[in-house]
C-alpha positions as CSV (number, residue, x, y, z in Angstrom):
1,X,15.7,-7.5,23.8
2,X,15.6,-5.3,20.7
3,X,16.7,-6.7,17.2
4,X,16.9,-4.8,13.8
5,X,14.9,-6.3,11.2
6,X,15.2,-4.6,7.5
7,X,12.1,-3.5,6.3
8,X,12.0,-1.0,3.1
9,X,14.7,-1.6,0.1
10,X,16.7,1.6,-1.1
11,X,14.5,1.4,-4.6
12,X,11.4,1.7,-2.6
13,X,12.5,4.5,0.0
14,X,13.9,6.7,-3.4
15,X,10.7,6.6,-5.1
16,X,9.0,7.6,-2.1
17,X,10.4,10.0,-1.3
18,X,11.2,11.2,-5.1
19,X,7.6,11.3,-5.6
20,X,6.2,12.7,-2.1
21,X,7.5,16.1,-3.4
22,X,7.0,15.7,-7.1
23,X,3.6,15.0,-6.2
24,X,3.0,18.3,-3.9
25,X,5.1,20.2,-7.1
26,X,2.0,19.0,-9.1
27,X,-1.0,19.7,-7.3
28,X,0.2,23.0,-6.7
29,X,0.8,23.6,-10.3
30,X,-2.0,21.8,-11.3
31,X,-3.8,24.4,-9.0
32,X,-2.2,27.2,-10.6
33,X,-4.0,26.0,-13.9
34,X,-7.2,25.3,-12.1
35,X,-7.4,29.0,-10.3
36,X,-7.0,30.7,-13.8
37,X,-10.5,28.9,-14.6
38,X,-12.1,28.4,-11.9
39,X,-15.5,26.3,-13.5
40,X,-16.4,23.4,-11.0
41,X,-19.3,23.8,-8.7
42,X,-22.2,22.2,-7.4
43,X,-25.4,24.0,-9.0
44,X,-29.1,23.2,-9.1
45,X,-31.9,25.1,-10.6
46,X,-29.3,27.4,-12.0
47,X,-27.9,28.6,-8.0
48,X,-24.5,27.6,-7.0
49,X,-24.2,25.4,-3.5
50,X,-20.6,24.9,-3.8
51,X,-17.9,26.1,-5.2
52,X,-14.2,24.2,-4.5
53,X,-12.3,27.7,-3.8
54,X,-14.5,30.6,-2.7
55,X,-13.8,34.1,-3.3
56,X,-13.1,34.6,0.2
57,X,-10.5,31.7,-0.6
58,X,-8.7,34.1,-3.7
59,X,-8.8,37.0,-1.2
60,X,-7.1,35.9,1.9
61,X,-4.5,33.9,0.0
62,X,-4.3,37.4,-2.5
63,X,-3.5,34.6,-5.5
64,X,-3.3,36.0,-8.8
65,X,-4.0,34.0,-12.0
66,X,-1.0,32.6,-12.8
67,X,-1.8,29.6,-15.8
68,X,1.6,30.5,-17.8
69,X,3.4,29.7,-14.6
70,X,1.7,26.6,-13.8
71,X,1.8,24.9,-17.1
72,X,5.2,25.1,-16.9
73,X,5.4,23.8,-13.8
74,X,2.9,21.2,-14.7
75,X,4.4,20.1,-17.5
76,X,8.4,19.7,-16.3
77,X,7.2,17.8,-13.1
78,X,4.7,15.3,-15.0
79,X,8.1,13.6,-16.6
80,X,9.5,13.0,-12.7
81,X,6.0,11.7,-12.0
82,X,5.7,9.7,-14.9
83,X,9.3,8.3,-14.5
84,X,9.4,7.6,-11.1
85,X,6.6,6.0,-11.2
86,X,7.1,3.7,-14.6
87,X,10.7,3.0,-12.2
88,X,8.6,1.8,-8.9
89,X,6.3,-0.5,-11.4
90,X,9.3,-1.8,-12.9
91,X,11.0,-2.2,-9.4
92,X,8.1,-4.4,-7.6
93,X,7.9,-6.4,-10.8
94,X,11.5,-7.8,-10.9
95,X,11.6,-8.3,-7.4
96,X,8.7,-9.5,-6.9
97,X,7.4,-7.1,-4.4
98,X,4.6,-6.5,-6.1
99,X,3.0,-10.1,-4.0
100,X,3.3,-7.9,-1.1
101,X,1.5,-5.1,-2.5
102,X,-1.1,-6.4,-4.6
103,X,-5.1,-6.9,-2.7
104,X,-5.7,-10.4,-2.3
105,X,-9.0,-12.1,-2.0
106,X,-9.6,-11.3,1.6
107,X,-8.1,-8.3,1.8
108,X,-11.2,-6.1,1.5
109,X,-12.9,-8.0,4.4
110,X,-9.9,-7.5,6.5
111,X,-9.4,-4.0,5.4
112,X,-12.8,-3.0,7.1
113,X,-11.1,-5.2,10.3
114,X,-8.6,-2.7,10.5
115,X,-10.4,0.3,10.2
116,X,-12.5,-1.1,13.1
117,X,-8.8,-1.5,15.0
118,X,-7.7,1.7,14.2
119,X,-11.0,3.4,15.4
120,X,-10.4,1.0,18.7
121,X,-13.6,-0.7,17.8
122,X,-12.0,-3.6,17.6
123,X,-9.1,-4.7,19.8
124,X,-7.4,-7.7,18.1
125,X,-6.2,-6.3,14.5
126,X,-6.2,-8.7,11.4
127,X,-2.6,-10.4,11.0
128,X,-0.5,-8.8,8.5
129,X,2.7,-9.3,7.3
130,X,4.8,-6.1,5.7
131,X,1.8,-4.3,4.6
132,X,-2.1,-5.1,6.0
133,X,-5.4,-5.4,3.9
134,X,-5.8,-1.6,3.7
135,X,-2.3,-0.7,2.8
136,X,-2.5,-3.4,0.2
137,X,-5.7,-1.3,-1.5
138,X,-4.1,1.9,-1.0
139,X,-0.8,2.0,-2.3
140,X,-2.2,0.0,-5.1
141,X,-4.8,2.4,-5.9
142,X,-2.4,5.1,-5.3
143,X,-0.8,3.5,-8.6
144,X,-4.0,3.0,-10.4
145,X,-4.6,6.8,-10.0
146,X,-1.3,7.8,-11.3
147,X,-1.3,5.8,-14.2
148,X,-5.3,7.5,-14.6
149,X,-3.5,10.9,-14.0
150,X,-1.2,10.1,-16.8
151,X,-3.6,9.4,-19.4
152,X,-5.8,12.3,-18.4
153,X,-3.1,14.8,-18.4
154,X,-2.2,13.8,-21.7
155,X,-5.5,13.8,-23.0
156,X,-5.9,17.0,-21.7
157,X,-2.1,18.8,-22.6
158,X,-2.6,17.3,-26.4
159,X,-6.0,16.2,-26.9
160,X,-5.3,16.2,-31.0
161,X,-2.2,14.4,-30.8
162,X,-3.9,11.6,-28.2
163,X,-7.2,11.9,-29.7
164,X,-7.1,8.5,-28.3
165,X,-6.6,8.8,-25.3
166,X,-8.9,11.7,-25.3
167,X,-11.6,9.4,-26.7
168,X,-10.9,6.7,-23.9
169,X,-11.6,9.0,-21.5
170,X,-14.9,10.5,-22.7
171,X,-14.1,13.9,-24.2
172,X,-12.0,16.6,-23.5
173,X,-13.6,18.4,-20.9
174,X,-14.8,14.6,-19.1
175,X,-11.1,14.1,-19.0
176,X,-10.4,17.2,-17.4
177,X,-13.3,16.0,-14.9
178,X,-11.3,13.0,-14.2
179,X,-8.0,15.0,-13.7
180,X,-9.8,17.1,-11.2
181,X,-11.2,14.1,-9.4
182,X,-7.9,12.1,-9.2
183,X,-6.3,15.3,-7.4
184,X,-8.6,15.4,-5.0
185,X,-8.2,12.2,-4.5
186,X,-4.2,12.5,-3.9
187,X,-4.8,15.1,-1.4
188,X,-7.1,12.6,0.7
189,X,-5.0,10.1,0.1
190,X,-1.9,12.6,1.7
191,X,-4.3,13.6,4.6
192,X,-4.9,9.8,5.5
193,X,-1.2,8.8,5.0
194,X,0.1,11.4,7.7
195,X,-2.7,10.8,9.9
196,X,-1.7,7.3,9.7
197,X,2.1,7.3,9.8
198,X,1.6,9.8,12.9
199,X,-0.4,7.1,14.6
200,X,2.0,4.0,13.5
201,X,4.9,6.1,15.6
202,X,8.3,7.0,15.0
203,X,9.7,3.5,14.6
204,X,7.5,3.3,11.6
205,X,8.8,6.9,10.2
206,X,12.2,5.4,10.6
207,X,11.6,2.4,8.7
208,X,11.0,4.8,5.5
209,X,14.0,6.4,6.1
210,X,17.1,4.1,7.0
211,X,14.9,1.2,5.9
212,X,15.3,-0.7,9.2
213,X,13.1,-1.4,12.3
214,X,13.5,-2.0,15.3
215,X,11.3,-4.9,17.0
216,X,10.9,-5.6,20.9
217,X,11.3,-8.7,21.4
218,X,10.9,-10.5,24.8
219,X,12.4,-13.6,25.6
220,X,10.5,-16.3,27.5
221,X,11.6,-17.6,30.5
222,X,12.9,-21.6,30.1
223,X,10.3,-23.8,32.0
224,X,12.4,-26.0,34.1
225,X,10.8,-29.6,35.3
226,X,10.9,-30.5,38.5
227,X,11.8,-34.1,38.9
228,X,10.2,-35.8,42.0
């Protein structure tokens, strides 16, 4: 017997998906700016080991520097992010959503339980409710890093006029460091999310979508006594 259980509130599902292409909006962008100064790398002894984009990187994809084009970019789609997001924050805190959403004490020794169940290490998975142990660190962190993106980008787009802010996060060029960091973050965090809703199934997808699931439920057969 199937039953239809709602799952996802309409507030949630819009900021979701409001923000899944905000999001991809910035880190393009924010790549746009990057490519026109291309300065991060991994050198010792004065020899380079790594660099994030190659040449060979510039020359397939033929990009040119483009910085006026994605600071403007940049800077229309940080007031979306920053709304949205200041919304979803607002949202879980007057519902109350924020219970289910928010690590609690055991929820990093249950997160490593389901990473052991998803890697079919382990076969019984840790009980959850709406969201397990691990969801319950992402999605928060995923709001930490906003909020971190926030401050850095400002630090960064007016680093007189949030000398503050700039001073919070260690300099100018640290905060750029942090800005950089945080993006590469979102991009994991985007590659695990996919990988993750692919492996949950469609029902899952759907949930995010029309905001209801559907649940299998079998019915147990009535144990009848026999009377001797």
């Amino acid at each position: 017997m199937k039953t239809i259980k709602e799952k996802h509130s309409l507030a949630m599902r819009w900021c979701h998906w409001v923000n899944f292409p905000v999001l991809a909006i910035m880190i393009w962008s924010g790549m746009l700016i990057y490519w026109a100064n291309d300065e991060y790398s991994i050198k010792l002894f004065g020899h380079t080991f790594f660099r994030f984009f190659p040449n060979g990187f510039y020359k397939t994809l033929n990009i040119p520097f483009r910085l006026a084009e994605g600071m403007a970019w940049h800077f229309l789609f940080m007031w979306f992010f920053a709304i949205n997001g200041v919304l979803y924050i607002l949202y879980t805190i007057i519902s109350g959503d924020w219970r289910e959403l928010v690590p609690k004490r055991n929820s990093f020794k249950e997160a490593w339980q389901v990473l052991l169940h998803d890697l079919h290490i382990r076969k019984i998975a840790p009980p959850q409710k709406k969201y397990n142990a691990a969801q319950r660190i992402a999605y928060t962190a995923i709001i930490v890093m906003g909020l971190g993106s926030v401050i850095t980008g400002l630090a960064i787009y007016k680093p007189v006029q949030f000398y503050y802010l700039t001073w919070i996060c260690g300099g100018y060029h640290f905060a750029r460091i942090l800005h950089f960091a945080l993006t590469l973050g979102y991009v994991f965090f985007f590659v695990i999310h996919i990988v993750q809703v692919i492996l949950a199934g469609w029902n899952n997808f759907r949930s995010v979508i029309s905001g209801f699931e559907v649940i299998d439920s079998e019915r147990k057969p009535a144990v009848q006594k026999i009377k001797k």
